[in-house]
N, C-alpha and C positions, 0 to 999 in steps of 0.2 A: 550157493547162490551169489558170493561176492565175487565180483571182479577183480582181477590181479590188471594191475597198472601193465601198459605195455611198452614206457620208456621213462627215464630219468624225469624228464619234465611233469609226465604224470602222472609217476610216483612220487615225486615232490608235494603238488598238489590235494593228492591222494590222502599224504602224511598228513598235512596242514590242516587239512580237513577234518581226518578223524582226531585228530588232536583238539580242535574247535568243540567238536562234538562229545568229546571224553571228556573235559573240563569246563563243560556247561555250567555246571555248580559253582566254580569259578568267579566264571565270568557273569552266573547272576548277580552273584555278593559284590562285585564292581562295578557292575550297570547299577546297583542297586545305592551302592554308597557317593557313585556318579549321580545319582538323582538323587537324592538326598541334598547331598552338596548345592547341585545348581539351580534348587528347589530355592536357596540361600543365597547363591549367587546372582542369580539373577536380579536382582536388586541391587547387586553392587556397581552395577554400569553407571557410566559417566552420559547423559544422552546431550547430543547437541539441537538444540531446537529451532536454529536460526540457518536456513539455509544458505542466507550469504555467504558464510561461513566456508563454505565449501568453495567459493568462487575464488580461479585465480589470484594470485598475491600480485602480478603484474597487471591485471583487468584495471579498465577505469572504472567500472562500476563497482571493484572493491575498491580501490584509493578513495573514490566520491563518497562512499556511505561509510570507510573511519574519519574520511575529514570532517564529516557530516558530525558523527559522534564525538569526535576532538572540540571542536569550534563550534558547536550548537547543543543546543535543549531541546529535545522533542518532548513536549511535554503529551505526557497521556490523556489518550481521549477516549469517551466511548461515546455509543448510539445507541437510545432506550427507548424501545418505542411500546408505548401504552394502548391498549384497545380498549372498545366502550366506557370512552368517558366524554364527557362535554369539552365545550372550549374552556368553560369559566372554570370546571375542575382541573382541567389540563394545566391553567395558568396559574393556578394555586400550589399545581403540585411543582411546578416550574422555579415555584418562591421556595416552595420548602427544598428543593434538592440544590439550589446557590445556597441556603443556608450551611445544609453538612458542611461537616468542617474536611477541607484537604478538598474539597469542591473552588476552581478557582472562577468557572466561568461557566452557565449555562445556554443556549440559544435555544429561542423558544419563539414562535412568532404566529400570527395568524394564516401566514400564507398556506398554500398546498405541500409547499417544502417540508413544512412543520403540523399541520393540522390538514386531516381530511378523512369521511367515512368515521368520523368518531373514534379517534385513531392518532396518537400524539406522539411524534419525534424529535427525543431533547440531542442536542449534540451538548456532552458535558466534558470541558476542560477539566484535567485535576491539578495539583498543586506541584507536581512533583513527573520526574521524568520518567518517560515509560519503560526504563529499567529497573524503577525503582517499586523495590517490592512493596513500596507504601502506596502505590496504585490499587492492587487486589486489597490491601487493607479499607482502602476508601472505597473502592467499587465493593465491599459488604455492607457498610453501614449506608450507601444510595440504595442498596437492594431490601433493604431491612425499612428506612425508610418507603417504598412501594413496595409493602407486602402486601399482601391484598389486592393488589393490583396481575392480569395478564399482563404479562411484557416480555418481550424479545430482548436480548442484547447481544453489542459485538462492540467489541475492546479491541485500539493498537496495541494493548499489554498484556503479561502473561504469555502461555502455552497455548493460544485458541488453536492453531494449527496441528500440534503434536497432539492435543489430546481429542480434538474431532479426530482428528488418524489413526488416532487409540482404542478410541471408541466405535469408529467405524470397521476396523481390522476386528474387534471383537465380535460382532455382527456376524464379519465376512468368514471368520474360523466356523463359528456354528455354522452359516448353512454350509461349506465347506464339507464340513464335518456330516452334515446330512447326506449331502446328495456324494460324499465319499461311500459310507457305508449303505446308501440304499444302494450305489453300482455296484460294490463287492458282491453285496447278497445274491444280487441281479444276476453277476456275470459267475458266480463260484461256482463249485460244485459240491460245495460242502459247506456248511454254516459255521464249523467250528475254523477254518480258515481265517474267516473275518475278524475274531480278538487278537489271532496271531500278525495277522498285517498290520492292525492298530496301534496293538504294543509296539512293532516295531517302529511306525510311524511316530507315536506319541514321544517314544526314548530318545529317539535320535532329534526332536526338536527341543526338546528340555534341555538336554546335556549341549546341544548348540547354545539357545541361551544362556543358560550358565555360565559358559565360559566366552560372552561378549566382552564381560569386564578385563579380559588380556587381551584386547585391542584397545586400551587405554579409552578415548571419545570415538562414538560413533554418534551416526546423525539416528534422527527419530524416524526418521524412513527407513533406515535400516532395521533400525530396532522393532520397529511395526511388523512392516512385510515379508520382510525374510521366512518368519512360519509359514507364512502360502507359501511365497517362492520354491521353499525346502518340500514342500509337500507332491508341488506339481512337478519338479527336478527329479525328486528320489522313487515317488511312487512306482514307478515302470521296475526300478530294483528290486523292489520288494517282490513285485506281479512275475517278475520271469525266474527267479530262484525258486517261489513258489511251485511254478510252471511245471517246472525244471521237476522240482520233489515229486510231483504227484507223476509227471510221466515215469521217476525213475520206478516210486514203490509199485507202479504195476506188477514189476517181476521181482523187487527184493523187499526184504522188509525193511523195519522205519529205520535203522540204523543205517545198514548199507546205503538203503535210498538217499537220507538226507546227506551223509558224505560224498556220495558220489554225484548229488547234486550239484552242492556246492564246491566240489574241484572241477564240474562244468561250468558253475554259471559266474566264476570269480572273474577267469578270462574275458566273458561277452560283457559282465556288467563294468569294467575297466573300461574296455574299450567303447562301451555306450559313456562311460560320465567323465572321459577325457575330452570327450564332441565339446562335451558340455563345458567343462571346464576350460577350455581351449579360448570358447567364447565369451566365459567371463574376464580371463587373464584380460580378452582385450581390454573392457572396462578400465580397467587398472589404470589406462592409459589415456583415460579420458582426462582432457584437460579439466573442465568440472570435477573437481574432486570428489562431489558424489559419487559418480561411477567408480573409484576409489574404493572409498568408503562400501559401498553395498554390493561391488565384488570379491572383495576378500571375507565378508560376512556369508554372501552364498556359497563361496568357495569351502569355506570352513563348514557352512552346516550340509555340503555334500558328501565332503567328510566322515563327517557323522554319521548322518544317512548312509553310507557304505560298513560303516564300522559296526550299526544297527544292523543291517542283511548281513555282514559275515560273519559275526563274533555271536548276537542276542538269537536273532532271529533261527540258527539252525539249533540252539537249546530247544526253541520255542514249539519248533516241528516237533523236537525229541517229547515235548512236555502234550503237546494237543495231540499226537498222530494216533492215539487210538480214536482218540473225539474225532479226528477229523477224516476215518474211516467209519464212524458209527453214523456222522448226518449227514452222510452222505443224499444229494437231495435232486430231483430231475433239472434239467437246464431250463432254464424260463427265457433265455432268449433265443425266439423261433429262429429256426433255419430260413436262413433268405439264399437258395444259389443264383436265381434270378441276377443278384448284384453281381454275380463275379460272371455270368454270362454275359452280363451287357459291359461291364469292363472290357472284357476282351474281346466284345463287336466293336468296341468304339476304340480300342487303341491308338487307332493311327487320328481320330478326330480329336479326344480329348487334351491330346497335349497341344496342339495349334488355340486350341481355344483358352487353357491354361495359361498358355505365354500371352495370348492379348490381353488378359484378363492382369494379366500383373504387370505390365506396359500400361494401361488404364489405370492400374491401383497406383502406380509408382506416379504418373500426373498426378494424379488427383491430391497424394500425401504430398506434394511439393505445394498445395494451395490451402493443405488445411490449415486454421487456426488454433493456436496451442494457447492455452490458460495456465497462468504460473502463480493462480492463485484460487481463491473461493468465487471469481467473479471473473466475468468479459472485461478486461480494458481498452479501456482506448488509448491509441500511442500519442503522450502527448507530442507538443508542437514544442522544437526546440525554442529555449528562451532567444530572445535577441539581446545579446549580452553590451549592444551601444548602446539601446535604447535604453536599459538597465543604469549603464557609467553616466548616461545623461540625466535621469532622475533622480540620480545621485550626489548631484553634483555638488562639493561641498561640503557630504556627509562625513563624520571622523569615522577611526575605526568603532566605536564603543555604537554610533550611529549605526552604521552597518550590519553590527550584532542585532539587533533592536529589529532594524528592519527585515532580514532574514528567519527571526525569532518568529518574528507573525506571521511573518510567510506559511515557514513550517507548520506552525498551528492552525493557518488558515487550509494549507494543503491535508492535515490530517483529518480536520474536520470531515472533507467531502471525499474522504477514502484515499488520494490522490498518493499514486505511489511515486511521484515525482514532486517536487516546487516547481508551478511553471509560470507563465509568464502573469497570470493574471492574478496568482496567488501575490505576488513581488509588489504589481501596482496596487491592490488591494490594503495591500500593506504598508505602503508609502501612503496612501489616503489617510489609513488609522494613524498613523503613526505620527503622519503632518498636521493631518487636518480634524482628524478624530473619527471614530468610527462611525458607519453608515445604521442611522435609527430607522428603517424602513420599517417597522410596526406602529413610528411614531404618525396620528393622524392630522393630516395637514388640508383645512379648504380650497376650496379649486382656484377662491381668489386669491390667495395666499400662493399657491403654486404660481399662476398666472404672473405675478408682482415678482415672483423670485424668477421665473424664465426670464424675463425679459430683463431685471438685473443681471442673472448673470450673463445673458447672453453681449448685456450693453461691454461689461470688462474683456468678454472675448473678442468682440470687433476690434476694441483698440491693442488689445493684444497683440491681434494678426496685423494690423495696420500699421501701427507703428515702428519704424525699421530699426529698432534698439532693443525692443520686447520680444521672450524668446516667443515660440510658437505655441500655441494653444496642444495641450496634450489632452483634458479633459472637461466636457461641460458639465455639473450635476447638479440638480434641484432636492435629490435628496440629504434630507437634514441632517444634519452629525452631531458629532459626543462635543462638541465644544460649543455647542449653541448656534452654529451657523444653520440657514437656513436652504443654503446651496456652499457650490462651491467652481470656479473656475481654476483648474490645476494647468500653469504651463511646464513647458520641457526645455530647461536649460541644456545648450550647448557647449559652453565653456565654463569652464573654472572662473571668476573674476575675480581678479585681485584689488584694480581698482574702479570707482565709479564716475562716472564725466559729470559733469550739468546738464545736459543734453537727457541723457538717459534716467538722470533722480527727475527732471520734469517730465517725461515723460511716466515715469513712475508713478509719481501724481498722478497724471491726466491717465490711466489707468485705473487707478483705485477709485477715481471721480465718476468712473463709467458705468457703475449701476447706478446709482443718483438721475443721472443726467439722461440712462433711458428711463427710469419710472417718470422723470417730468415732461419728454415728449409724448410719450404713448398714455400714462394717465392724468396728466395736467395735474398732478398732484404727488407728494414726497413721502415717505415713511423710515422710521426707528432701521430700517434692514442696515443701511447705510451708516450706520453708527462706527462701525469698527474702521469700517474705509478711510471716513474721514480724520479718524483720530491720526490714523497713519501717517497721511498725505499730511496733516500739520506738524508731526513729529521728523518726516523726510523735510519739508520745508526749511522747520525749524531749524534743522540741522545745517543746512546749505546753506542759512543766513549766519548763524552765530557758530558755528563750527567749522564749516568749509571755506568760509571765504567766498561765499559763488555771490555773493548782492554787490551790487556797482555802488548802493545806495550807501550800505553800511562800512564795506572796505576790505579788507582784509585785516580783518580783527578777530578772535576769537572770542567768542560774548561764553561760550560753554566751558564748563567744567565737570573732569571725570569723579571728579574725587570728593564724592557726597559724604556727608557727616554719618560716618556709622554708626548708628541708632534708631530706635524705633521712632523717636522724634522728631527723625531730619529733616521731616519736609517745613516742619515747624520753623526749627532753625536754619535752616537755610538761607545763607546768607547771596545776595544777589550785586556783582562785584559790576553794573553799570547804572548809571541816570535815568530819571524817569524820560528823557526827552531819548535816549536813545532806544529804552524801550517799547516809546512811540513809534520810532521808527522801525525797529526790527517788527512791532506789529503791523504797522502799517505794509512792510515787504512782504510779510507772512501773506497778507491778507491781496497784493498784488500778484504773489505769484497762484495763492488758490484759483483766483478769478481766472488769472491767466490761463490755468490749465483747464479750467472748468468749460472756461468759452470753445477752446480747443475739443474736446472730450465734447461738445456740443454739435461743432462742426461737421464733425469724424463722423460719428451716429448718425447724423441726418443725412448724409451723403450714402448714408449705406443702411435704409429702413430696409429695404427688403430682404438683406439678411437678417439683418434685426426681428422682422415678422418669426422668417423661415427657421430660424435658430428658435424663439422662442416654440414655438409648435412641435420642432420636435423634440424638444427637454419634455415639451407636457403629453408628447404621445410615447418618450419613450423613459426621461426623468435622463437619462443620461446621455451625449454627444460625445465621442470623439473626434480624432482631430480629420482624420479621414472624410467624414460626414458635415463637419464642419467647413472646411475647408474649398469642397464643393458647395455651398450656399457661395462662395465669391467668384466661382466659375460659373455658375449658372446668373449669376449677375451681371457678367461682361458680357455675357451670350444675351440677354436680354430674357434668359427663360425667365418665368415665372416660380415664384417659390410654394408657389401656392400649389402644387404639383406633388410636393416632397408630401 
């Protein structure tokens, strides 16, 4: 019943064959000590879990994120969000989680950002960078502190990506795995087939991972998916060898059959998994070194996958072939010829409709949205990096650090896979003027008295043609006690200062004062700081500069205080009580001076004044944009009452 080879080529084959099939025994004990092995191996992989990683060595977006790493701190953050609990418990648990130690900062607040639906979202800074394994050390003892508690969380630190991937891809094996073996059953003809296909499927993924660790680092994508990939690549090998055996034992028995099988199906299945292989080499050559990376991992467990159907799998016929002539079972999927009639009515219609159909797909894939992560983003908006050198102006390097620092932390906060522009100003606020208390509760008359203060130092900001430009207006209170804040945007570096521009200075600082006494015929404490200022710049321009006619060109100052905690005690005062009358006296000449000025200014321009204060109290903060327009709708005569 055996066939004799009918030329060299398939007599080669022929040999190889039974030679596979004679030394079955063999080749169990070495599939067997191969799985064994990589049962072991497998854990010896190096996994990479950062997919920057993979990115170009000449990309900007690798250069930007080591210089990122070089030159900054990202400190670790996460987001913990609590359900059914109250406000007053939420703000309790808020206290106790700043306390943990390795906690460096919590946010916590009444708004909808943070509280809503009984439902509380901490965003918690830790102490330490999010490389730093003492991150997961501290996010246990915040977890242990809310036990008892429902809650969600997501962490800038750790593995969250690789091992959602890990645990998803585990998921994805079982049902794999299900609806694998319910189509064998489905489509076999024989039941005992189906452990035979398994085994070979199962061997040939093991002995792949196993020996991931002689690729020195791969990424965790590779290391995840590769099991399906290999499954959905190799399966077809498995199914036509098969194929292949049952047609041949028709007419020989299980020996003859399975060799002569397998010196037919060695040739087709080469030539099926070079297609393949063909397509992954491209990969190879993918600038993204991922493609790299998880084509030489599929390449390798295709490999396998073939080394399984040549070497394992024709023992395995040798070892089931009486089984899998004994369950032999009816076919359970009906006959349909219906399909392959109307295939060949429609010849000549379905491929014209095929081709617009993937002309159509091929648009559509040019407009779809890709996600490069667990969430939609949106693209931020390039920084303006002038606007940036100009709020800067001034700052050293060690300054610079500092303010880039809070950036970062303010961008991590809000997920932000960029620092952008708002994070920067954000941080030049905390950093200059202190951080924004918007939980803190402020009366409406209280706000009403701080709009119109600050909007009084904005007018003369923009007015004055020595003062740079108003960048921002804000009523809301910050970490250093103020109760607003006016932020301008310097344009130059300055090295030195005129008389011109220190009075003007003054009559700046004088200009919330000077609007609370037109609009409420009455003064308040807000003004405290301003004025200490404005007599400390005076001061200075009488007995240090030189700028008084009165007093001369004298120096009345000295740098070089008594170093001691006593100094102010001992401090000794190196002029006359008559000339100290007099530098009072000028002191007290130029306040007025600039006061009456800072008087003028305002009242020439209420109606910004109104229009400015109104929107600080309908919006708490003004930019310069928004601002700006209140003195264009002023020359036009509109009304600000409008805004």
């Amino acid at each position: 019943m055996s066939q004799e080879p009918k030329n060299n080529e398939e007599g080669f084959m022929y040999k190889l064959a039974s030679f596979i099939v004679d030394k079955r025994n063999l080749i169990f004990l070495i599939v067997a000590i191969g799985l064994v092995f990589s049962a072991f191996s497998r854990n010896w992989v190096q996994v990479e879990n950062q997919l920057s990683a993979y990115l170009p060595k000449d990309s900007e977006t690798y250069k930007g994120l080591h210089l990122m790493e070089d030159e900054f701190i990202t400190f670790g953050t996460a987001k913990i969000m609590l359900v059914n609990v109250t406000y007053d418990e939420a703000q309790a648990v808020s206290e106790r989680l700043e306390a943990v130690d390795g906690v460096q900062s919590v946010t916590f607040d009444d708004t909808k950002e943070h509280y809503t639906n009984a439902s509380a979202l901490y965003n918690i800074t830790f102490d330490y960078s999010e490389t730093d394994d003492m991150c997961e050390t501290v996010m246990e003892r915040v977890e242990d502190e809310l036990s008892g508690y429902d809650m969600y969380v997501s962490a800038t630190f750790g593995d969250t990506a690789s091992k959602t991937l890990a645990q998803e891809i585990g998921v994805i094996v079982i049902i794999v795995a299900i609806v694998v073996v319910s189509v064998l059953i489905l489509t076999s003809q024989t039941y005992a087939e189906v452990p035979v296909l398994l085994i070979t499927f199962i061997a040939a993924a093991l002995l792949n991972m196993g020996t991931n660790f002689l690729l020195g680092t791969i990424s965790f994508v590779s290391n995840s998916v590769t099991i399906v990939l290999q499954l959905a690549l190799s399966v077809d090998y498995a199914i036509i060898f098969c194929n292949r055996y049952k047609e041949e034992h028709e007419k020989l028995p299980i020996r003859e059959a399975v060799i002569v099988a397998l010196s037919k199906a060695v040739p087709e299945i080469c030539g099926s998994s070079l297609t393949t292989i063909g397509g992954l080499v491209a990969m190879l050559f993918m600038e993204f070194r991922l493609g790299f990376d998880l084509g030489v991992c599929l390449i390798k467990s295709i490999f396998f996958s073939l080394f399984a159907v040549f070497f394992l799998m024709p023992g395995l016929l040798m070892l089931f072939g009486k089984k899998i002539d004994a369950t032999r079972h009816k076919n359970f999927v009906p006959k349909i010829p219906f399909v392959g009639r109307f295939a060949y009515a429609t010849k000549k219609i379905i491929p014209p409709i095929f081709l617009v159909v993937i002309i159509v797909a091929m648009l559509f894939a040019n407009n779809c949205p890709y996600v490069y992560g667990f969430s939609y983003l949106e693209t931020t908006k390039h920084s303006d990096l002038k606007q940036i050198a100009q709020t800067t102006a001034g700052f050293t390097g060690a300054d610079l650090e500092n303010l880039m620092n809070e950036a970062a932390i303010a961008a991590a906060r809000k997920g932000h896979v960029f620092i952008c522009q708002k994070d920067i100003k954000n941080a030049f606020i905390k950093v200059g003027i202190g951080a924004e208390k918007k939980s803190k509760v402020i009366s409406e008359k209280e706000k009403r008295i701080t709009a119109y203060h600050e909007a009084g130092h904005a007018i003369l900001f923009h007015v004055l043609p020595d003062m740079e430009p108003v960048y921002t207006i804000s009523i809301i209170p910050t970490g250093m006690g103020a109760a607003g804040y006016t932020m301008p945007l310097p344009e130059n570096d300055e090295i030195f200062n005129t008389k011109g521009k220190m009075l003007q200075d003054i009559t700046t600082l004088l200009g919330g004062r000077v609007a609370e006494e037109l609009i409420f015929g009455d003064i308040t404490t807000g003004a405290s700081n301003d004025i200490k200022r404005a007599t400390s710049e005076a001061r200075a321009m009488v007995t240090k500069y030189g700028m008084s006619d009165k007093i001369g060109l004298i120096s009345y100052g000295d740098d070089d205080d008594e170093v001691f905690i006593g100094r102010d005690l001992a401090h000794t005062r190196g002029y006359s009580e008559d000339v100290a009358k007099a530098i009072d006296s000028e002191l007290h000449s130029i306040i007025e001076e600039c006061h009456d000025n800072a008087k003028k200014i305002i009242s020439e321009h209420m109606e910004v004044l109104h229009g400015c204060a109104k929107l600080l109290l309908e919006k708490e903060k003004v930019h310069r944009d928004e601002f700006e327009a209140l003195f264009t709708m002023e020359k036009s005569g509109e009304s600000n009452e409008s805004i």
